[in-house]
One Martini backbone bead per residue (centre of mass of N, CA, C, O) as a GRO file, in nm:
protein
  242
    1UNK     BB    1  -4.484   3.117  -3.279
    2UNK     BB    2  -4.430   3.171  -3.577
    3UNK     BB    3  -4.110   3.102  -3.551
    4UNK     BB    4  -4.178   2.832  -3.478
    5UNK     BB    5  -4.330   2.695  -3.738
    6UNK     BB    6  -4.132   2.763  -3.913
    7UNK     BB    7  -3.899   2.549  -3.825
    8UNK     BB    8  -4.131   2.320  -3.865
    9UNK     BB    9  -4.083   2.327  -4.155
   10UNK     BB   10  -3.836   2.347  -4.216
   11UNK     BB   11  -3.765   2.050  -4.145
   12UNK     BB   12  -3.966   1.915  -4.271
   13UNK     BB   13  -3.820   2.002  -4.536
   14UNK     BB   14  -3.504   1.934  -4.409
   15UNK     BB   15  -3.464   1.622  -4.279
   16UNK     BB   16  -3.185   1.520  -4.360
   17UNK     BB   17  -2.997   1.780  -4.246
   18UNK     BB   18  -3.100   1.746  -3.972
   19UNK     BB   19  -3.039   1.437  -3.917
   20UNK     BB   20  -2.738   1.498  -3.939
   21UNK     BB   21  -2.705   1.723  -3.730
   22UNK     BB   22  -2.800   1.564  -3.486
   23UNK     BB   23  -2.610   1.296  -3.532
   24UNK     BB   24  -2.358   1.514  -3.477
   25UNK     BB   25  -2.440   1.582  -3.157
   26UNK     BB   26  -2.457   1.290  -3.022
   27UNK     BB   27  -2.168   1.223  -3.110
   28UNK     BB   28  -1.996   1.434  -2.970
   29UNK     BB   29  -2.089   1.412  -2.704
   30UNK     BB   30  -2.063   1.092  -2.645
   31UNK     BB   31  -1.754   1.103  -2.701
   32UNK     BB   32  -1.718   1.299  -2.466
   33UNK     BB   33  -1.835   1.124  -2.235
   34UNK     BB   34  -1.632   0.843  -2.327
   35UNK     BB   35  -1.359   1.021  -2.244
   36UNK     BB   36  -1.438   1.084  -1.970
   37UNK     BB   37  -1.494   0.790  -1.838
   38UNK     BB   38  -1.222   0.689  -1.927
   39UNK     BB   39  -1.016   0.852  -1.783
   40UNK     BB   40  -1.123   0.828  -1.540
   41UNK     BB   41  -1.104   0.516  -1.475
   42UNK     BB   42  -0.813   0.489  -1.539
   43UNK     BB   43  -0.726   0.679  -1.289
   44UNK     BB   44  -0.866   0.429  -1.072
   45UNK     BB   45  -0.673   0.202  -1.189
   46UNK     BB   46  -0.405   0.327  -1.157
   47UNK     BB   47  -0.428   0.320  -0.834
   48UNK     BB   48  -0.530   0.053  -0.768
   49UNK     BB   49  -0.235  -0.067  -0.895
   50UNK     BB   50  -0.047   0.075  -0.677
   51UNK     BB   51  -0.128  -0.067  -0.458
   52UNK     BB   52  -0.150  -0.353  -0.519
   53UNK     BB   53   0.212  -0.360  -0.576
   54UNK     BB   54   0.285  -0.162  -0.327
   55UNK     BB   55   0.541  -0.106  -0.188
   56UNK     BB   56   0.863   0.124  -0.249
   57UNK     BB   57   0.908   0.199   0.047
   58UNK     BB   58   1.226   0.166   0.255
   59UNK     BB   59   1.264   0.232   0.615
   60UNK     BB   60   1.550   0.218   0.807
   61UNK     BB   61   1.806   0.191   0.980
   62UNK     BB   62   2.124   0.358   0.927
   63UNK     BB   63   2.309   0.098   1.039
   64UNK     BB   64   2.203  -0.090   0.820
   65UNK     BB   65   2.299  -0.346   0.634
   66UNK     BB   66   2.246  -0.422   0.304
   67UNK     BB   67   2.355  -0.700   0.284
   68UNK     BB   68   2.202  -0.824   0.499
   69UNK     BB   69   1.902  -0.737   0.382
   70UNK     BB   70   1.865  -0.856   0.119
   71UNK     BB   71   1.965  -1.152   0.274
   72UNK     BB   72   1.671  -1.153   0.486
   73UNK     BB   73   1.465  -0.908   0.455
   74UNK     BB   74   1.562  -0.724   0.746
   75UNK     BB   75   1.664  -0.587   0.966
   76UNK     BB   76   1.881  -0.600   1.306
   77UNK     BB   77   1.781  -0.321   1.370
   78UNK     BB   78   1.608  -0.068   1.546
   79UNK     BB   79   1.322   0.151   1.620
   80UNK     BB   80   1.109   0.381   1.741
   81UNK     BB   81   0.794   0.403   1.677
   82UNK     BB   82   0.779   0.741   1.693
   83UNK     BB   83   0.859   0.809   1.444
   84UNK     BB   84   0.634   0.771   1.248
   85UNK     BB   85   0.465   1.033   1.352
   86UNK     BB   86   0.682   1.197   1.212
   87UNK     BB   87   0.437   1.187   0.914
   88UNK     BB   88   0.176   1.359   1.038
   89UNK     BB   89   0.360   1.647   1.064
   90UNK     BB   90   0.378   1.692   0.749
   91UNK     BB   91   0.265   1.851   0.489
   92UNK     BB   92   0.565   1.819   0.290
   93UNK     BB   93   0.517   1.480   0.167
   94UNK     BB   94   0.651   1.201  -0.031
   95UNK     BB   95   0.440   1.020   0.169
   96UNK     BB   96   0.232   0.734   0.185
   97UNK     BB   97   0.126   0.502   0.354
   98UNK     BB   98   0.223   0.446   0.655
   99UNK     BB   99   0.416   0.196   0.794
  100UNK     BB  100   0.454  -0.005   1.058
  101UNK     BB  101   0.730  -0.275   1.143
  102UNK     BB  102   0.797  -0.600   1.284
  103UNK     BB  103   1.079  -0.803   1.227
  104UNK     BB  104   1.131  -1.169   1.296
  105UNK     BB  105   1.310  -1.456   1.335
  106UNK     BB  106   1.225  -1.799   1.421
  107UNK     BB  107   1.138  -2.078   1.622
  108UNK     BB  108   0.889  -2.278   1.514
  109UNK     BB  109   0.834  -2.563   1.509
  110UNK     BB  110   1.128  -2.650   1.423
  111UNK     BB  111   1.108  -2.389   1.253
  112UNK     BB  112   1.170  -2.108   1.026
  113UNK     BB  113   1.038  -1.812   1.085
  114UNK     BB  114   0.845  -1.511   1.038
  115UNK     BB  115   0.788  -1.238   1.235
  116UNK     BB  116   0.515  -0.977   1.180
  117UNK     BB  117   0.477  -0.670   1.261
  118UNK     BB  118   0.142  -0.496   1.229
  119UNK     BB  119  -0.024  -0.162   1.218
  120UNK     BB  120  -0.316  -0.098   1.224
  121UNK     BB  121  -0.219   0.172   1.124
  122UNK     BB  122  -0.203   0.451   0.908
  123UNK     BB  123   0.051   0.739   0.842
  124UNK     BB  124  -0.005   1.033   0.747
  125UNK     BB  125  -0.042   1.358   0.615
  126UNK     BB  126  -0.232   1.641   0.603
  127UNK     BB  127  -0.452   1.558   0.358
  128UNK     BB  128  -0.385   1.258   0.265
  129UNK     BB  129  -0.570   1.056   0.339
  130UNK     BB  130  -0.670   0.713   0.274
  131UNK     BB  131  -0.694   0.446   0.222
  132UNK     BB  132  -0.584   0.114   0.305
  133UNK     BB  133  -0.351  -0.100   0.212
  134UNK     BB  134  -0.375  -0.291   0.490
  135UNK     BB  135  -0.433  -0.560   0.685
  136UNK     BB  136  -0.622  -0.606   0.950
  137UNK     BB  137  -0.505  -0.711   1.280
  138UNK     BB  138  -0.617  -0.872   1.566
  139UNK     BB  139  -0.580  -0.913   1.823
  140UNK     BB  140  -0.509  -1.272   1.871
  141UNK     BB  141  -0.424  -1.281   1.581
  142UNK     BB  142  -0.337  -1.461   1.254
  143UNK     BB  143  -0.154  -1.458   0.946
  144UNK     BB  144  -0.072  -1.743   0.744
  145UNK     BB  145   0.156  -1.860   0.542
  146UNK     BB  146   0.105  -2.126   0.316
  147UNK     BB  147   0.350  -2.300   0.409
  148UNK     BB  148   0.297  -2.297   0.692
  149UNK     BB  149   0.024  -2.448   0.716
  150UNK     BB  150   0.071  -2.692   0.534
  151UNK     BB  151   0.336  -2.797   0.713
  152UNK     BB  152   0.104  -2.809   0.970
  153UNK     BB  153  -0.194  -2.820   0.933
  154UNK     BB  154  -0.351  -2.588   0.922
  155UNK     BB  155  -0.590  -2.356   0.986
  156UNK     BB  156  -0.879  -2.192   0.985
  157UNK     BB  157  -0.945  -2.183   1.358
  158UNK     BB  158  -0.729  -2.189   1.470
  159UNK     BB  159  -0.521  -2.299   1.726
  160UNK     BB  160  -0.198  -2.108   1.849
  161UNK     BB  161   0.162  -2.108   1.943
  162UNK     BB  162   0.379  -1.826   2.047
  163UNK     BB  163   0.588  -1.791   2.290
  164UNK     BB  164   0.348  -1.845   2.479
  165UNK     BB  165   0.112  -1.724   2.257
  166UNK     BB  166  -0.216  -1.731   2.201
  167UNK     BB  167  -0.368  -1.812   1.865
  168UNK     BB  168  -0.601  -1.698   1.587
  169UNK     BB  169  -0.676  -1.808   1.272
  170UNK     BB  170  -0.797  -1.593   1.045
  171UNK     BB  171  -0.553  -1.673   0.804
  172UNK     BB  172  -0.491  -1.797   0.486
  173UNK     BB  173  -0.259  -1.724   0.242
  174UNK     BB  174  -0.136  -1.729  -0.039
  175UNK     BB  175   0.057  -1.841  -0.273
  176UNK     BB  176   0.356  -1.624  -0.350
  177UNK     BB  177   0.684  -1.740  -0.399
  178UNK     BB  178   0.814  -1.646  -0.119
  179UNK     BB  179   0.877  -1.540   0.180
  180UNK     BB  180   0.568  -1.546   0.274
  181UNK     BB  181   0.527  -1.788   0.336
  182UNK     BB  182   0.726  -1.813   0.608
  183UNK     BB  183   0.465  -1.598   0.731
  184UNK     BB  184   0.399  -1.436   1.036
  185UNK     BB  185   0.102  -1.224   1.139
  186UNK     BB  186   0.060  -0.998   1.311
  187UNK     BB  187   0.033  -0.739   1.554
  188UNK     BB  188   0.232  -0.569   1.686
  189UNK     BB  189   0.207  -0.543   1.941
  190UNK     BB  190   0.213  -0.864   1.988
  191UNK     BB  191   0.497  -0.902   1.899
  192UNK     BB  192   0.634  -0.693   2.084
  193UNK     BB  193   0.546  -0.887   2.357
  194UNK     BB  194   0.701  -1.137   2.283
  195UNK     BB  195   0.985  -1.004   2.197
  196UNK     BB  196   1.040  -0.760   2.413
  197UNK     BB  197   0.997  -0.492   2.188
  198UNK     BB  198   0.854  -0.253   2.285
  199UNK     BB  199   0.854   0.018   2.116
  200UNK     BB  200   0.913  -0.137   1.833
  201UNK     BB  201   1.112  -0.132   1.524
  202UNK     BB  202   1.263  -0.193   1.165
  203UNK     BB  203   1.026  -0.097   0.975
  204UNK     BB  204   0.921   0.132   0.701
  205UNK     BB  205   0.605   0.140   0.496
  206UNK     BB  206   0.575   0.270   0.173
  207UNK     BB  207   0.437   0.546  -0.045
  208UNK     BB  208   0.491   0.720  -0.355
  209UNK     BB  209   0.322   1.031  -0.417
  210UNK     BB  210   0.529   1.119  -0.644
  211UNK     BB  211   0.585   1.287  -0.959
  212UNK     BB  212   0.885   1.307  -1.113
  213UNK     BB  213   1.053   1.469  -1.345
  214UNK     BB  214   1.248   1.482  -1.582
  215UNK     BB  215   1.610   1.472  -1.475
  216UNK     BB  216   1.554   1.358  -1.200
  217UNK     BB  217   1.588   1.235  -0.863
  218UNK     BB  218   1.439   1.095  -0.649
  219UNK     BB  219   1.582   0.946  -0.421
  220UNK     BB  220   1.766   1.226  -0.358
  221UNK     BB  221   1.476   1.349  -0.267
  222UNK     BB  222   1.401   1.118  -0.050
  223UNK     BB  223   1.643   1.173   0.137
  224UNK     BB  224   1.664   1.457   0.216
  225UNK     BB  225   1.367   1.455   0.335
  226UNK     BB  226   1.438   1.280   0.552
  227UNK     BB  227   1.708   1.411   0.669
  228UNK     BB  228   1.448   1.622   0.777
  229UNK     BB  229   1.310   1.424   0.931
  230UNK     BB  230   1.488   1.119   0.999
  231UNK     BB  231   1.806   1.075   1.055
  232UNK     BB  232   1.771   0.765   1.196
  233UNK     BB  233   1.738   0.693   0.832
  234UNK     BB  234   1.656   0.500   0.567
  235UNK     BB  235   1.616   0.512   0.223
  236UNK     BB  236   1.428   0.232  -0.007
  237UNK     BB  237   1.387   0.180  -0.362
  238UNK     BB  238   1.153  -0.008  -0.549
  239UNK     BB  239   1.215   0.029  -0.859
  240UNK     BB  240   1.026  -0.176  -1.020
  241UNK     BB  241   0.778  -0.074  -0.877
  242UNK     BB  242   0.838   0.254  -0.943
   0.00000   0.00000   0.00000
């Protein structure tokens, strides 16, 4: 008790010396909660900036032209569905949000448009799942690319056929002026149903989950990776985006 009274006596005796070592310990705290938490929110906001910005990886089949493809963008050959499975079964690969796509060019309407079939989930490694990328469609609806909607005077909440299959507007994409303007997205299933093309698709696309060392080649290394995961794919890095 004597011991806290001279305390209380020294301050009272010191009060500018106490107020200012107490107003530096307060500073000390603030600037270390404030650099704890702008850190944190930094490395959440570059996460979702990752999301954002799209998918870096795409797997085609090996025999794919590439001068067709960047001219087309997307394969002429196609590859069982199966194989995406084969992402879900090694826990030591270098790649996330790993989603099936099957696109075809099609005659729709007078119109050619791309049509593009999405898997409704994506397939992770062992301990990596994550929240989801893509947007979910459901069976029987698509969302329509902004010319594709525009230039049929199309809205949301209507109906519309494509290849003899009834569909719900679910939704119309905003203005991206590029190819997807002309894309109409299905759920996979229907895409494959419609084309004929049942437990097929012609591209995975992921991101790249690994940030890798200077002077390594990062795409070097995951083909060779793909090359004993799926040997009857090649992997494509979009540098730009990566």
């Amino acid at each position: 008790m004597k011991m806290i009274q001279l305390i209380v006596k020294e301050i009272i005796h010191r009060k500018l010396n106490f107020a200012l070592s107490l107003l530096a310990i307060i500073l000390a705290v603030a600037l270390f909660t404030s650099f704890f938490t702008t850190g944190q929110a930094s490395k959440r906001e570059t996460t979702r900036l990752m999301r954002d910005i799209g998918f870096n990886l795409r797997i085609v089949p090996k025999e794919t032209d590439l001068g067709k493809f960047w001219m087309t963008g997307f394969s002429e050959f196609d590859m069982p569905e199966e194989y995406v499975k084969r992402f879900g079964e090694y826990e030591n690969i270098s790649y996330n949000h790993v989603t099936a796509i099957l696109n075809k060019k099609i005659l729709w309407n007078d119109r050619e448009v791309i049509l593009t079939g999405v898997a409704p989930e994506e397939i992770a490694a062992p301990g990596k799942q994550k929240s989801p990328m893509i947007f979910v469609i459901d069976s029987g609806t698509v969302h329509l690319g902004y010319e594709v909607a525009r230039s049929q005077g199309i809205e949301k909440g209507d109906k519309i056929v494509i290849l003899g299959k009834p569909f719900v507007v679910a939704r119309i994409l905003p203005e991206s002026g590029s190819e997807d303007d002309i894309r109409i997205y299905g759920n996979l299933g229907d895409v494959q149903g419609i084309l004929g093309m049942e437990g097929r698709i012609n591209e995975v696309k992921a991101l790249e989950c690994l940030c890798f060392t200077p002077g390594r080649d990062p795409i070097a290394d995951l083909r060779k990776e793909l090359e004993v995961l799926l040997p009857e794919a090649k992997v494509l890095r979009i540098q730009s985006i990566a």
